[in-house]
C-alpha positions in Angstrom: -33.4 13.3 -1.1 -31.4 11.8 1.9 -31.2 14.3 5.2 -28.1 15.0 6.8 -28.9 12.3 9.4 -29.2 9.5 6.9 -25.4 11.2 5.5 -24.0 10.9 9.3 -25.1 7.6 9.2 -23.5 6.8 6.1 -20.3 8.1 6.8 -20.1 6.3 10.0 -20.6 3.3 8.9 -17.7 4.0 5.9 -15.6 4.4 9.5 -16.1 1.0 10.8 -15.6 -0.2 7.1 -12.5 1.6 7.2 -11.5 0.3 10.4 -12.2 -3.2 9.1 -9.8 -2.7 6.3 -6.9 -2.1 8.8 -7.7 -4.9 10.6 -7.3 -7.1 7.5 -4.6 -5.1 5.9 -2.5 -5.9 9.5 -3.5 -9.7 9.1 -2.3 -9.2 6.3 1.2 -7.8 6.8 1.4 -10.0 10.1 0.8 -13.3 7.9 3.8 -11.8 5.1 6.2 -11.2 8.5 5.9 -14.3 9.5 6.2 -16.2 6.7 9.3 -13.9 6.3 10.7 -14.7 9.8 9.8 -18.3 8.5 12.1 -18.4 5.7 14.7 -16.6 7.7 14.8 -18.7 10.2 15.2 -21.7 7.9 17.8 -20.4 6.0 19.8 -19.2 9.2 19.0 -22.7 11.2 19.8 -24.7 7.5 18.0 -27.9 9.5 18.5 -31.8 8.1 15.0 -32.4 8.6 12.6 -29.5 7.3 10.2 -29.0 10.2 6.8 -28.7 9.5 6.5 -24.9 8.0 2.9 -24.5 8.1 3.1 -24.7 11.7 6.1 -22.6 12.3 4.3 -19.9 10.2 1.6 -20.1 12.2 3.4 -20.2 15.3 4.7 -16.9 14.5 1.6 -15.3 13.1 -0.3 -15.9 16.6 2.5 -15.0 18.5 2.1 -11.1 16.5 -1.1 -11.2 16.6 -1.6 -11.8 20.2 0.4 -7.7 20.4 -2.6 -6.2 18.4 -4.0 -3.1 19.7 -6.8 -1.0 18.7 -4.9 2.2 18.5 -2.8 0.2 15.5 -5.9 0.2 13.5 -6.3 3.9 14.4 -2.5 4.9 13.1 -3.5 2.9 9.8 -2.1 5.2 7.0 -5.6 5.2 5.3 -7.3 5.5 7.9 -6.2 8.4 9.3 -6.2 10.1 5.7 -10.3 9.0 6.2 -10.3 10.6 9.4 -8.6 13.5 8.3 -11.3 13.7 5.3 -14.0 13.4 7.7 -13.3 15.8 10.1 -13.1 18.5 7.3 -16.8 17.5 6.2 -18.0 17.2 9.1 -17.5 20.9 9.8 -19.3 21.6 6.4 -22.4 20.0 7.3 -24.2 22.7 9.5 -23.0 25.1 6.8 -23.6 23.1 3.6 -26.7 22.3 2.4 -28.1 18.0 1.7 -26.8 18.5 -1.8 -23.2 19.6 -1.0 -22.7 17.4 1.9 -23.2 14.5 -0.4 -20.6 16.0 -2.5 -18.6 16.1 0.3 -18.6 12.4 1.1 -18.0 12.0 -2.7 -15.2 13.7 -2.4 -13.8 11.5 0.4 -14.2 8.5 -1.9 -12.5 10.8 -4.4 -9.3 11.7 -2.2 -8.9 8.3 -0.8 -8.7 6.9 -4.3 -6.0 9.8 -5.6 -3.8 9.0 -2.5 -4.0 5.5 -2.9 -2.9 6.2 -6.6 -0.3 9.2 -5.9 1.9 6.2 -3.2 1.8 3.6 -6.1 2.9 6.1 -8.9 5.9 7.1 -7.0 9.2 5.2 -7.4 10.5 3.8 -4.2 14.0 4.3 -5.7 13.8 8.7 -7.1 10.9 9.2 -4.8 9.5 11.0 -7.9 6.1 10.6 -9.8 7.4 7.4 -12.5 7.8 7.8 -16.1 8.7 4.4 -17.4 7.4 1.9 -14.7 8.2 -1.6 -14.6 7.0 -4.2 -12.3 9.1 -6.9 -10.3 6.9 -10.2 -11.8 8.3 -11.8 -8.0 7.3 -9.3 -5.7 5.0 -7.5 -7.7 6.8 -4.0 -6.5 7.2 -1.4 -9.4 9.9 1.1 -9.9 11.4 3.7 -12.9 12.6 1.4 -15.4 16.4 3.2 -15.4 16.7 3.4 -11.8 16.2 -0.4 -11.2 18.5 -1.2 -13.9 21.4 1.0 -12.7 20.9 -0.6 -9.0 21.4 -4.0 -10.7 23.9 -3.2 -13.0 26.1 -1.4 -10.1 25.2 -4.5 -7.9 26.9 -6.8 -11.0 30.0 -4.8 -10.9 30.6 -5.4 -7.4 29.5 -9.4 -7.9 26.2 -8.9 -5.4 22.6 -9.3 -5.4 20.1 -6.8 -5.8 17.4 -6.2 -3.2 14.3 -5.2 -3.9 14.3 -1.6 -2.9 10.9 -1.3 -1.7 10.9 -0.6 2.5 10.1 -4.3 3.9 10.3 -6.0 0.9 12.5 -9.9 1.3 13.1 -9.8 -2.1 16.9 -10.4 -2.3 18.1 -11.0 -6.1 16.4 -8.9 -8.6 17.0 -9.9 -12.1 16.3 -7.8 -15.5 14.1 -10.9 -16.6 11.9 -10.4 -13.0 10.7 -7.2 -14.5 8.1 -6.2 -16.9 6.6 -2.9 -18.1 3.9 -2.2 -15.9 1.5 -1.0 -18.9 -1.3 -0.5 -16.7 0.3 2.0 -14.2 1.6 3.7 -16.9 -1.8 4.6 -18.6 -3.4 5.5 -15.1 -0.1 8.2 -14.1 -0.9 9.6 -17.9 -4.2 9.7 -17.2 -4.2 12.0 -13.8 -1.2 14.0 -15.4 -4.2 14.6 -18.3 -6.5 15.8 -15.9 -4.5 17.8 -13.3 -2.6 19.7 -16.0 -3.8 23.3 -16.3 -5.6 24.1 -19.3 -3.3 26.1 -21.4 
């Protein structure tokens, strides 16, 4: 049976692979801004000669990524829901016996996993848990079916485009063809509503 030593090692090093998923998940969103900023600026300068994109994207992405701090890593949203996670345990473990303080760093697993789910099962249009979700085949955003078709439909009536709703998203003309039901989603929202309904 693993001591509570061998536990304190495992959770810390579950914190640097956390911290090491921020770091790549702000590459990440640095790499999208820039590309963004890219395609901005090429539509804004509308130049004769296309310049050489790769290495105004590049440009760019150095030029955020030479701001990065270690305290952005820290004020990653899954990261501090680790943290938050951890801190709990860790004031179990001079109470808890080996076998519950394994359960405990299950559970962390557990929680990230249920947050992770809970942000992509709600609709960035209601803000409520979706019924019906469809995904954007473009952006690959999802939203309730009938609140993306009455943004588009509204958006017709005035003549306009419909942007994606989804905070950050560059997305700027929706269509009804761009979206598909999102099957998948669908069967994993029905399956935590299954198990966090009460038992009748």
């Amino acid at each position: 049976m693993q001591g509570i030593g061998d536990d304190v090692e495992e959770v810390n090093s579950m914190e640097s692979v956390m911290l090491e998923y921020a770091a790549m998940d702000r590459e990440l969103n640095h790499y999208m801004q820039a590309v963004e900023a890219t395609v901005h600026q090429i539509k804004q300068d509308k130049p004769e000669n296309i310049p050489d994109l790769k290495d105004l994207v590049k440009k760019k992405f150095t030029a955020l990524e030479s701001k990065n701090d270690d305290s952005d890593l820290q004020r990653n949203e899954k990261y501090i829901h680790f943290m938050e996670q951890l801190k709990r345990m860790r004031k179990q473990f001079g109470l808890r016996s080996d076998t519950d303080a394994n359960e405990s760093i299950e559970q962390i697993d557990e929680d990230i996993a249920v947050t992770q789910s809970q942000m992509n099962f709600t609709c960035p249009i209601t803000q409520v848990e979706m019924q019906k979700p469809v995904r954007n085949k473009v952006c690959g955003h999802t939203y309730e079916e009938e609140a993306i078709l009455k943004i588009i439909q509204r958006r017709e009536q005035q003549k306009k485009k419909a942007c994606c709703p989804k905070i950050g998203c560059s997305h700027l003309d929706v269509k009804r063809s761009d979206l598909v039901p999102d099957e998948a989603l669908k069967r994993a929202i029905d399956s935590q509503n299954k198990q966090t309904r009460p038992m009748p």
